[in-house]
C-alpha positions as CSV (number, residue, x, y, z in Angstrom):
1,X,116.7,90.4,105.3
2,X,113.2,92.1,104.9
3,X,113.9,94.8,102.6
4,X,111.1,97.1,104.3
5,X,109.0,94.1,105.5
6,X,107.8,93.0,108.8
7,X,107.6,89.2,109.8
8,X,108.8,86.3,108.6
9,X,111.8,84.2,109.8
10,X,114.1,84.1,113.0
11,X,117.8,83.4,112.1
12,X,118.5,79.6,112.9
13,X,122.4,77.8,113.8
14,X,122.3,74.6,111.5
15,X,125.1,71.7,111.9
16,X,127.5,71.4,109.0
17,X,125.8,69.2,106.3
18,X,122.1,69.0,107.7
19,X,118.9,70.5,106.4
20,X,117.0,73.2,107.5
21,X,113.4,74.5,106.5
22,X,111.7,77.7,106.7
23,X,109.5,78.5,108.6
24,X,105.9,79.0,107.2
25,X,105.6,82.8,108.3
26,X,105.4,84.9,105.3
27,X,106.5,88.5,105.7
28,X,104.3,91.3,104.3
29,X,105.1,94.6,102.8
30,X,102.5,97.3,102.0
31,X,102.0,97.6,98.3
32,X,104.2,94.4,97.5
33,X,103.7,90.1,97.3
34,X,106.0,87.6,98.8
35,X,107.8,85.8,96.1
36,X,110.1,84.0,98.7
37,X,113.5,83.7,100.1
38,X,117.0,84.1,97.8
39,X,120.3,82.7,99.0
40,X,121.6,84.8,95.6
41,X,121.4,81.3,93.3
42,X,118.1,79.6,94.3
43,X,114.7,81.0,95.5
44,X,112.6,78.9,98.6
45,X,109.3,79.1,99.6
46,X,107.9,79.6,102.9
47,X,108.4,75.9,104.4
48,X,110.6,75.0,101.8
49,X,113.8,72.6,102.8
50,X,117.4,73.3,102.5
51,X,119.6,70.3,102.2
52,X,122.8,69.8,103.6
53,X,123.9,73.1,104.5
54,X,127.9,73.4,103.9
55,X,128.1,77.0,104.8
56,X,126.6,80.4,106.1
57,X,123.5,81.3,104.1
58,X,121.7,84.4,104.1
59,X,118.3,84.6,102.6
60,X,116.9,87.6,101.5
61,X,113.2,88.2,100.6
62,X,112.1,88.5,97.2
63,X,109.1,90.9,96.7
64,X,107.2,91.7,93.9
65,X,105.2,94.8,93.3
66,X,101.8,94.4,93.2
67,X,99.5,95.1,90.7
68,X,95.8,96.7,90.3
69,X,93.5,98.8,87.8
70,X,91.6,102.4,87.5
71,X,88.4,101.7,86.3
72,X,86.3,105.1,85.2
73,X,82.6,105.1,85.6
74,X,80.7,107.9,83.8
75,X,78.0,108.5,86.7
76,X,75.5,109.5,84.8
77,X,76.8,110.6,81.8
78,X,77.5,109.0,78.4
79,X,80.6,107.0,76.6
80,X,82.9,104.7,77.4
81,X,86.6,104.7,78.9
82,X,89.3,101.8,79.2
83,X,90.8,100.8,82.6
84,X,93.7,101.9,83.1
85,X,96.6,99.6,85.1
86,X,99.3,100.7,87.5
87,X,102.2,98.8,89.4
88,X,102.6,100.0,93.0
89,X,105.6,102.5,93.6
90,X,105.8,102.8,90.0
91,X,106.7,106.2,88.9
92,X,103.2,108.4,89.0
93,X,101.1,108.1,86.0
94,X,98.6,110.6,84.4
95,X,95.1,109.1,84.7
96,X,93.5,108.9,81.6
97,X,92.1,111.6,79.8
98,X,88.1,111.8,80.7
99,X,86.3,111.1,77.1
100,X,82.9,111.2,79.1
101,X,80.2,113.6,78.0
102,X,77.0,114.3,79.6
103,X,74.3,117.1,78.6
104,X,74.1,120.0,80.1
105,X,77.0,119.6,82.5
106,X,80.7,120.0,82.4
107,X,83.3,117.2,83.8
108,X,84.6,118.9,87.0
109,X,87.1,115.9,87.9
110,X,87.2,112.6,89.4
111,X,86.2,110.9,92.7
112,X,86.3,107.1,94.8
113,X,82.9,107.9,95.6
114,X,79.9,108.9,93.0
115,X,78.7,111.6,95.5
116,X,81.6,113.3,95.2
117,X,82.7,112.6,99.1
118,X,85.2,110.1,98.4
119,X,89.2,111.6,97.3
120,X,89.0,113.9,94.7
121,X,91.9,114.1,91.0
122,X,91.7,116.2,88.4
123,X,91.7,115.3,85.1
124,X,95.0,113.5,83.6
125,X,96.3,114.1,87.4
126,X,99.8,112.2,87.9
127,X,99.1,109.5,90.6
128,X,100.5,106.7,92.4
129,X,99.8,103.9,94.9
130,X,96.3,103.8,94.7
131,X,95.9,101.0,96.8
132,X,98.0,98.6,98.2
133,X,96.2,95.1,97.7
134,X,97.1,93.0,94.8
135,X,94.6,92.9,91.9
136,X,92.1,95.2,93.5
137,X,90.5,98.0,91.2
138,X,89.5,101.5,92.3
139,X,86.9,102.8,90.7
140,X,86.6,107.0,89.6
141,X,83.1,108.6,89.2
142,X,82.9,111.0,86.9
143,X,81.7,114.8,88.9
144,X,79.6,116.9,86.6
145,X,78.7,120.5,87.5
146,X,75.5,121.5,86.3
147,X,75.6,124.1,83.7
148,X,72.9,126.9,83.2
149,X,71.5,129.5,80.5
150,X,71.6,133.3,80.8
151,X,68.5,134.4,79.1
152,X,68.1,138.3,78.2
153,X,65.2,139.5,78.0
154,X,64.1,143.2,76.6
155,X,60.3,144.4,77.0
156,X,59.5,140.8,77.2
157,X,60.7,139.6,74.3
158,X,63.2,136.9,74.6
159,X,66.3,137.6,72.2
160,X,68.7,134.8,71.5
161,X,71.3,136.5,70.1
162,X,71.7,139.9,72.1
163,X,74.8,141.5,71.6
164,X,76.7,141.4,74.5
165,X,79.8,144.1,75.5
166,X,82.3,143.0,77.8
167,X,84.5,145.4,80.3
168,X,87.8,144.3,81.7
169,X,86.9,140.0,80.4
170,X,83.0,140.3,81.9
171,X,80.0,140.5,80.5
172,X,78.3,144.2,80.6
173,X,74.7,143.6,81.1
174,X,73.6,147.6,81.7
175,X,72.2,147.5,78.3
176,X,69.4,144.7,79.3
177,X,66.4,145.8,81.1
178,X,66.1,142.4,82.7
179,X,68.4,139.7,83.7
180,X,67.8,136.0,85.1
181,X,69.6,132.8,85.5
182,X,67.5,129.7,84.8
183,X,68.5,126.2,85.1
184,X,69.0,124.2,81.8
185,X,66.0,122.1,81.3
């Protein structure tokens, strides 16, 4: 019995009393190790022998769920995070909470690829099943959107603290004579 896996044995007729082995195909299963073949007492591996059969014997396949890690890379920015590990088809896990800074930018989330063109999570988003090989680690790149300065400026004098009035949550700028958005430098 495969329990969601493909391959592995054909069933075999075996005379009372003589031994049988398995055959040496291992059956896979997406997300999941062969650990071998249970008859409910004992576990065989592939190409292992079973001596003097009495009776019928059904062996079904032991799997075990595999393993890997999220590793977090700042790209570009400053600190440093733990990897994080996950068991496939666990139940989904938050990813760790980005500690990350980097000046002048804000974190805007995670991706496989440090361009940003890779799959996208937010932060502390619930995932699961990553990958499905074994021991592998996937790596998230920080993203960072650029942030920038609103400068006011009045009869050419640059005021740092001009008092700004705000209508319905946004900024009312009719009291400036001039207004520009420079990038952070």
């Amino acid at each position: 019995m495969l329990d969601g896996g493909t391959g592995g044995c054909e069933d075999a007729r075996v005379e009372e009393g003589k031994d049988h082995t398995i055959c040496d195909d291992i059956p896979t299963k997406a997300g999941y190790t062969f650990q071998g073949w249970s008859d409910g007492t004992n576990t065989y591996a592939a190409g292992a022998t079973i001596s003097n059969i009495q009776s019928d014997i059904t062996l079904v396949v032991q799997w075990q769920a595999n393993t890997y890690k999220v590793s977090f890379n700042a790209n570009g920015g400053d600190g440093t995070m733990s990897d994080q590990n996950f068991i496939y088809d666990e139940a989904k896990k938050a990813l760790s909470k980005n500690t990350f800074i980097r000046d002048k930018y804000e974190f805007a989330g995670w991706n496989t690829a440090a361009n940003g063109s890779g799959t996208s999570y937010d932060d502390e988003e619930e995932v699961e099943n990553l990958t499905t090989s074994n021991g592998a680690t996937i790596t998230l790149y920080a993203q960072w959107s650029e942030l920038y300065t609103v400068t006011f400026i009045d009869r050419g004098s640059v005021y740092a603290n001009v008092p700004q009035t705000t209508v319905d949550g946004n900024v009312d700028l009719t009291t400036c004579f001039m207004f520009f958005l420079k990038k952070s430098s």
